[in-house]
C-alpha positions in Angstrom: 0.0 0.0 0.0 1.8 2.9 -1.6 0.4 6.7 -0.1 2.2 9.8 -1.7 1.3 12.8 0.1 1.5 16.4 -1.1 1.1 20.1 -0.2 1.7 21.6 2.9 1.6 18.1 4.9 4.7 16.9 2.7 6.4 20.1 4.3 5.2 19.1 7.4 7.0 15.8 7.1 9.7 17.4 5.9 10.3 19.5 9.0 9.1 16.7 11.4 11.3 14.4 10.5 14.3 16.5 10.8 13.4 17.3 14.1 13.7 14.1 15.7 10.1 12.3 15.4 10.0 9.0 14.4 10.6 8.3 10.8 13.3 10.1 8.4 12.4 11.0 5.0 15.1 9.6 2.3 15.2 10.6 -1.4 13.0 8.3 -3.6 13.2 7.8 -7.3 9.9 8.8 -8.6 9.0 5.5 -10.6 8.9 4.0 -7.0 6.3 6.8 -5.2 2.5 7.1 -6.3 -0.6 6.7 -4.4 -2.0 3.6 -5.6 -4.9 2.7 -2.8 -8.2 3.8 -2.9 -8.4 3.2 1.3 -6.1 5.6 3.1 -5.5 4.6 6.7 -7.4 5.7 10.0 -5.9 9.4 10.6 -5.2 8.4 14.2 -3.2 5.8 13.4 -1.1 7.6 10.7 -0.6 10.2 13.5 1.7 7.7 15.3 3.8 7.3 12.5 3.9 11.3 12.2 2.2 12.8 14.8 2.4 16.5 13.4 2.3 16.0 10.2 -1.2 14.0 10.2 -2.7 14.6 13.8 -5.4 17.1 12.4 -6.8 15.4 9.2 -10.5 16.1 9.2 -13.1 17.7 6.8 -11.8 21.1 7.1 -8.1 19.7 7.0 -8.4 16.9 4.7 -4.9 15.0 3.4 -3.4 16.2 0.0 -2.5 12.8 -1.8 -0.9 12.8 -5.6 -2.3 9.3 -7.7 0.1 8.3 -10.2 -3.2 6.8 -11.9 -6.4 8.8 -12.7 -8.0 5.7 -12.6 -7.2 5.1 -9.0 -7.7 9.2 -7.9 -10.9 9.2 -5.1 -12.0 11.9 -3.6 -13.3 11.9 -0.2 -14.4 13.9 3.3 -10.6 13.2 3.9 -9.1 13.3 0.9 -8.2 16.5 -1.9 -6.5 14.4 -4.5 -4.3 15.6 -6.9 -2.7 14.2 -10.5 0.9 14.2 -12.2 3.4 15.7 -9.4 4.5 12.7 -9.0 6.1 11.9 -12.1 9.0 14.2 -12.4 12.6 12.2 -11.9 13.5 13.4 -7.9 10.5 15.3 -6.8 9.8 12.4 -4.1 10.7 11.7 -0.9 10.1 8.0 1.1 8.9 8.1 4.5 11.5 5.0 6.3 9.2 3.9 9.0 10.5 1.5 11.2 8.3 -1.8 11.0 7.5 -2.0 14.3 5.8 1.0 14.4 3.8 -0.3 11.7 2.6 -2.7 13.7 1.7 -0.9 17.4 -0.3 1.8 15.3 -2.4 -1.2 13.6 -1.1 -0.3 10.0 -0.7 -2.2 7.3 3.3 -3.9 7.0 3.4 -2.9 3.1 2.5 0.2 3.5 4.9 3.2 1.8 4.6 6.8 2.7 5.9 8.9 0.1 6.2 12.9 0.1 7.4 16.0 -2.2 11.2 16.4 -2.3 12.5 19.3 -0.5 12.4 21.2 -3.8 9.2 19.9 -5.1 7.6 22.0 -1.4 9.7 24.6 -2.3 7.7 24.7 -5.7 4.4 23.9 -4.3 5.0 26.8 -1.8 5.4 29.4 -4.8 2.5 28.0 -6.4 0.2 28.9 -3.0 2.1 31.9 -2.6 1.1 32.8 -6.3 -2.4 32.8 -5.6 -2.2 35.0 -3.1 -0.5 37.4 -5.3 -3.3 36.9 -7.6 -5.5 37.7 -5.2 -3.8 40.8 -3.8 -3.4 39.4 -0.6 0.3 38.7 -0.6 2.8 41.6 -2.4 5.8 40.3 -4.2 8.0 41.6 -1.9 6.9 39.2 0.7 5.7 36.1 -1.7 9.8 36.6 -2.4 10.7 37.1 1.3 8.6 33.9 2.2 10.6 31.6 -0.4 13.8 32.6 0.9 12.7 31.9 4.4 11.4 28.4 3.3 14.2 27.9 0.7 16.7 29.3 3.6 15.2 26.4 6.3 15.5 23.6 3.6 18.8 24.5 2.9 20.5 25.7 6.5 21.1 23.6 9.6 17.9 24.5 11.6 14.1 23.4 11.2 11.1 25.2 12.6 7.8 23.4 14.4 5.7 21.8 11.9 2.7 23.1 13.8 3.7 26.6 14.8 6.7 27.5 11.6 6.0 31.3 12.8 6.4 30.5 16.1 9.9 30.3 18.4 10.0 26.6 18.4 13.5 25.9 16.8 15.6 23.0 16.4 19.0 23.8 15.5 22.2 21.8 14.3 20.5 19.2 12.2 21.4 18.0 8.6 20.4 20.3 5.7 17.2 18.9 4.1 18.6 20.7 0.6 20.6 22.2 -1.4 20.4 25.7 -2.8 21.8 24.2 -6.2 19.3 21.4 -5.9 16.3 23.3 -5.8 17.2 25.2 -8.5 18.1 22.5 -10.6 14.9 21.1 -9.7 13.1 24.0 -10.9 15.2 24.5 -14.1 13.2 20.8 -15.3 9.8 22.6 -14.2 8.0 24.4 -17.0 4.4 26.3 -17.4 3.6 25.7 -13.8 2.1 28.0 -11.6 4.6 30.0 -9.7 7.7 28.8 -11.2 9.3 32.4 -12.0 8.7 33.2 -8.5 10.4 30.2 -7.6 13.4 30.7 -9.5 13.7 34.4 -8.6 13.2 33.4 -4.8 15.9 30.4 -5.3 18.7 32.5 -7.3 19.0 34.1 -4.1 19.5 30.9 -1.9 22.6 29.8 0.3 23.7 27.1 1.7 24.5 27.0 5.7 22.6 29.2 7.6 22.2 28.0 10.9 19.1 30.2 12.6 16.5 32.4 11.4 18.4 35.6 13.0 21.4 34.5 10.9 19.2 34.0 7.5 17.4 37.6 8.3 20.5 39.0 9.0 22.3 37.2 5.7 19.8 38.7 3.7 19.3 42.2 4.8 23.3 42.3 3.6 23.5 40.6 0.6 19.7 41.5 -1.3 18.7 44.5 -3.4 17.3 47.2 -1.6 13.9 46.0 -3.8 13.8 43.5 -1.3 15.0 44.9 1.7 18.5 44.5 1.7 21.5 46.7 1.7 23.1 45.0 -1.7 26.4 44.6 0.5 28.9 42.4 -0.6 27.8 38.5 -0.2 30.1 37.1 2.6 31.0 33.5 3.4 28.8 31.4 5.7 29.7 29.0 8.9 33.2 28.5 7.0 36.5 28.3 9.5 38.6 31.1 8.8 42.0 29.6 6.9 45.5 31.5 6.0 46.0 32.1 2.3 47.8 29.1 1.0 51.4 31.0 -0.6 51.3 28.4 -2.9 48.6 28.2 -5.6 46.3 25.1 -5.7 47.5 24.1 -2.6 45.3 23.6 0.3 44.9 26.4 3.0 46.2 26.1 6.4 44.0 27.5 9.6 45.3 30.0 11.5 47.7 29.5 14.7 44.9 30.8 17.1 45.6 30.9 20.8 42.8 30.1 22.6 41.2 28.4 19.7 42.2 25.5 17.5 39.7 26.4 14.8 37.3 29.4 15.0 33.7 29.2 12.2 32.5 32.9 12.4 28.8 33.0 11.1 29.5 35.1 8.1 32.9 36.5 7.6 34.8 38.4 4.6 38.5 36.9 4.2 41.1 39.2 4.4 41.7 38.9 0.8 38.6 41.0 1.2 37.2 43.1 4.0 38.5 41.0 6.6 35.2 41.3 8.9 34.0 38.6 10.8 30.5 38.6 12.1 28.9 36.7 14.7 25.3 36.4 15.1 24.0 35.9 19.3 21.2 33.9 19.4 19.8 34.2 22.9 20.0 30.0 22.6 23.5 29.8 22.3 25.2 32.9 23.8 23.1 34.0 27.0 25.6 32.7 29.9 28.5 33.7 31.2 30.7 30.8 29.8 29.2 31.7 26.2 30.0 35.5 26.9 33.2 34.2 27.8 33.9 32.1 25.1 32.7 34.7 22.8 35.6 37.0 24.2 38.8 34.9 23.3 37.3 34.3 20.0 37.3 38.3 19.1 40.7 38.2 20.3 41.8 35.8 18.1 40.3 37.2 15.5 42.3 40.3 16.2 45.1 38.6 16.3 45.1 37.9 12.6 43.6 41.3 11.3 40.3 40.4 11.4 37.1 43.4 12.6 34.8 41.7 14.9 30.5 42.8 14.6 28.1 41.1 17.3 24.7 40.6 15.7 21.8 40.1 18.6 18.1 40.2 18.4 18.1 43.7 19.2 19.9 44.6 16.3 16.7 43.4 14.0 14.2 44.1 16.6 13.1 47.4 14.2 14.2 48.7 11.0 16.3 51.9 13.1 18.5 48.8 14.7 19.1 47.1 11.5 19.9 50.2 9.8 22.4 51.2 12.3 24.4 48.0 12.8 24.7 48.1 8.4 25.9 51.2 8.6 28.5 50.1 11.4 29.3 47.6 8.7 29.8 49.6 6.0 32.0 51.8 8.0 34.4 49.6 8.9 34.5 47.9 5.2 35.2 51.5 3.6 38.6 51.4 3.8 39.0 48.6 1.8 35.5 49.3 -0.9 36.0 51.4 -3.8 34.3 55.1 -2.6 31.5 54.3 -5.2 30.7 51.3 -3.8 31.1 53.0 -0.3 28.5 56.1 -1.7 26.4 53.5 -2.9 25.3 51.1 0.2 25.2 54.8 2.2 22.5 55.9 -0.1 20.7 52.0 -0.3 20.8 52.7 3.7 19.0 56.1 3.4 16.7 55.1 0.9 13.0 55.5 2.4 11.4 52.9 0.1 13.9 50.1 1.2 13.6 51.3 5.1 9.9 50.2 4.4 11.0 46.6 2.9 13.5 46.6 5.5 10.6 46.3 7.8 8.8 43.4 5.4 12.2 41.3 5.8 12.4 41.7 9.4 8.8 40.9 9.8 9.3 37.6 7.7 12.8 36.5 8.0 13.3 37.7 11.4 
């Protein structure tokens, strides 16, 4: 008994079984996945297998299934069927659910739950999204804000609550679910579907790495257009250990002789081949004792010690659009010395711009 489920509940998987439940989704080749059973299970029993992801299917919540086979599509007071998603090479995902849980929840032993790749939710996201642009309920400003959120989760270390992804519920140092070349590739086979130039304008913008949503709304008010919100800065490096310049070419770069540190990951940082700026971004999670404040200390100074600018990043610094503002222009003040004075002229008057204060706000709002 194959089931292949769709729409937002396949993001719901997605996120649930990153975030310790008790299946993992695993990449599927599509010839494999499609809902092929005209009987789905009881929803409290596929609620063991997932509890988040299917604890709520009723009538007014009813489970978004793909069928391979139009022959076998049924709809029911459970069920909004759908046709075709299935089909394209990579776009599924195969639920590995250990037998025995199979059996305590009463289910049948053959039975295969399937779900949308990380990419094909992405897609399905900017389809729903596209609607609402249709509909003027969503602007594209934040229809494009909200991909890069999603794309930016999929694709970073970090996974918000299935049932509350606008809330504070967090997990953090997990396994990417994606790629940010993956999804794109993904949507460079996709064609006349709705939503697909979102997609790909929202996806040409994703990185790999980000480890929290303060870090991704922080990322992004750099490196965007002022269009969106951001302050078009240079595009620094993300979560990678800061190295020595090899002196030989090809060769493989050596870390840095640090002295209270062995190896030192800032969360964004410009080499000093460039601006030499590290920044690091204080989540309350990570950095609100004394040992972390301490901790946080001998890493400035061995940053210091090699050249490098040090910038703290906290929740206060995007608790308003005034905060941001002012920590970016700290930014570009220290990288001036070392920016051509248009570039310089330029992110000043990106900064000062009133229209992109007011997307500031959007990103914040969305990415924050």
């Amino acid at each position: 008994m194959d089931i292949y489920v769709t729409g937002p509940r396949a993001l719901a998987l997605i996120r649930e079984s990153r975030t310790g439940g008790t299946a993992r989704l695993q990449p599927a080749p599509s010839a494999q996945a499609g809902t092929g059973t005209r009987q789905l299970p009881p929803a409290e029993r596929l609620s063991v297998v997932a509890p988040k992801a299917f604890a709520d299917i009723s009538e007014r919540r009813p489970l978004d299934l793909t069928y391979a086979d139009k022959a076998e599509r049924r709809r029911s007071r459970l069920v909004r069927p759908h046709y075709g998603k299935a089909s394209v090479p990579g776009s599924s995902s195969r639920l590995a659910v250990p037998a025995g849980v199979l059996r305590s929840a009463g289910l049948p032993s053959d039975l295969r739950i399937f779900a949308d790749s990380p990419a094909q939710a992405f897609l399905n996201a900017a389809e729903t999204l596209s609607r609402l642009q249709g509909t003027g309920s969503v602007d594209h400003t934040s229809a494009v804000l909200r991909l890069i959120s999603l794309g930016s989760e999929l694709c970073g270390s970090y996974s918000r609550d299935p049932l509350r992804p606008h809330g504070a519920d967090v997990t953090y140092k997990i396994a990417p679910a994606s790629s940010a070349e993956e999804i794109r590739s993904y949507l460079h086979l996709r064609d006349r579907v709705r939503g697909i130039a979102l997609a790909r304008e929202a996806a040409a913008h994703l990185t790999d790495g980000l480890a929290s949503p303060l870090e991704c709304a922080f990322y992004y008010a750099l490196a965007l257009q002022p269009r969106l919100g951001g302050a078009s800065f240079p595009k620094p490096l993300v979560n990678k250990p800061l190295v020595e310049a090899s002196p030989e070419e090809g060769a493989p770069s050596a870390d840095f002789p640090f002295t209270h540190n062995s190896r030192i990951t800032p969360d964004l940082q410009w080499p000093l081949s460039s601006l030499g700026i590290a920044v690091e971004v204080d989540g309350f999670v990570f950095h609100s004792d004394k040992q972390a404040f301490n901790t946080d200390r001998l890493r400035d100074q061995d940053c210091a010690q090699h050249g490098y600018q040090v910038i703290h990043v906290t929740h206060e610094n995007l608790a308003s659009v005034e905060s941001l503002e002012r920590i970016l222009a700290l930014l570009v003040d220290k990288a001036a010395d070392r920016l051509p004075p248009s570039r310089v002229a330029n992110l000043r008057r990106n900064l000062a711009n009133p229209k992109a204060s007011e997307r500031r706000a959007t990103l914040i709002a969305i990415l924050g």
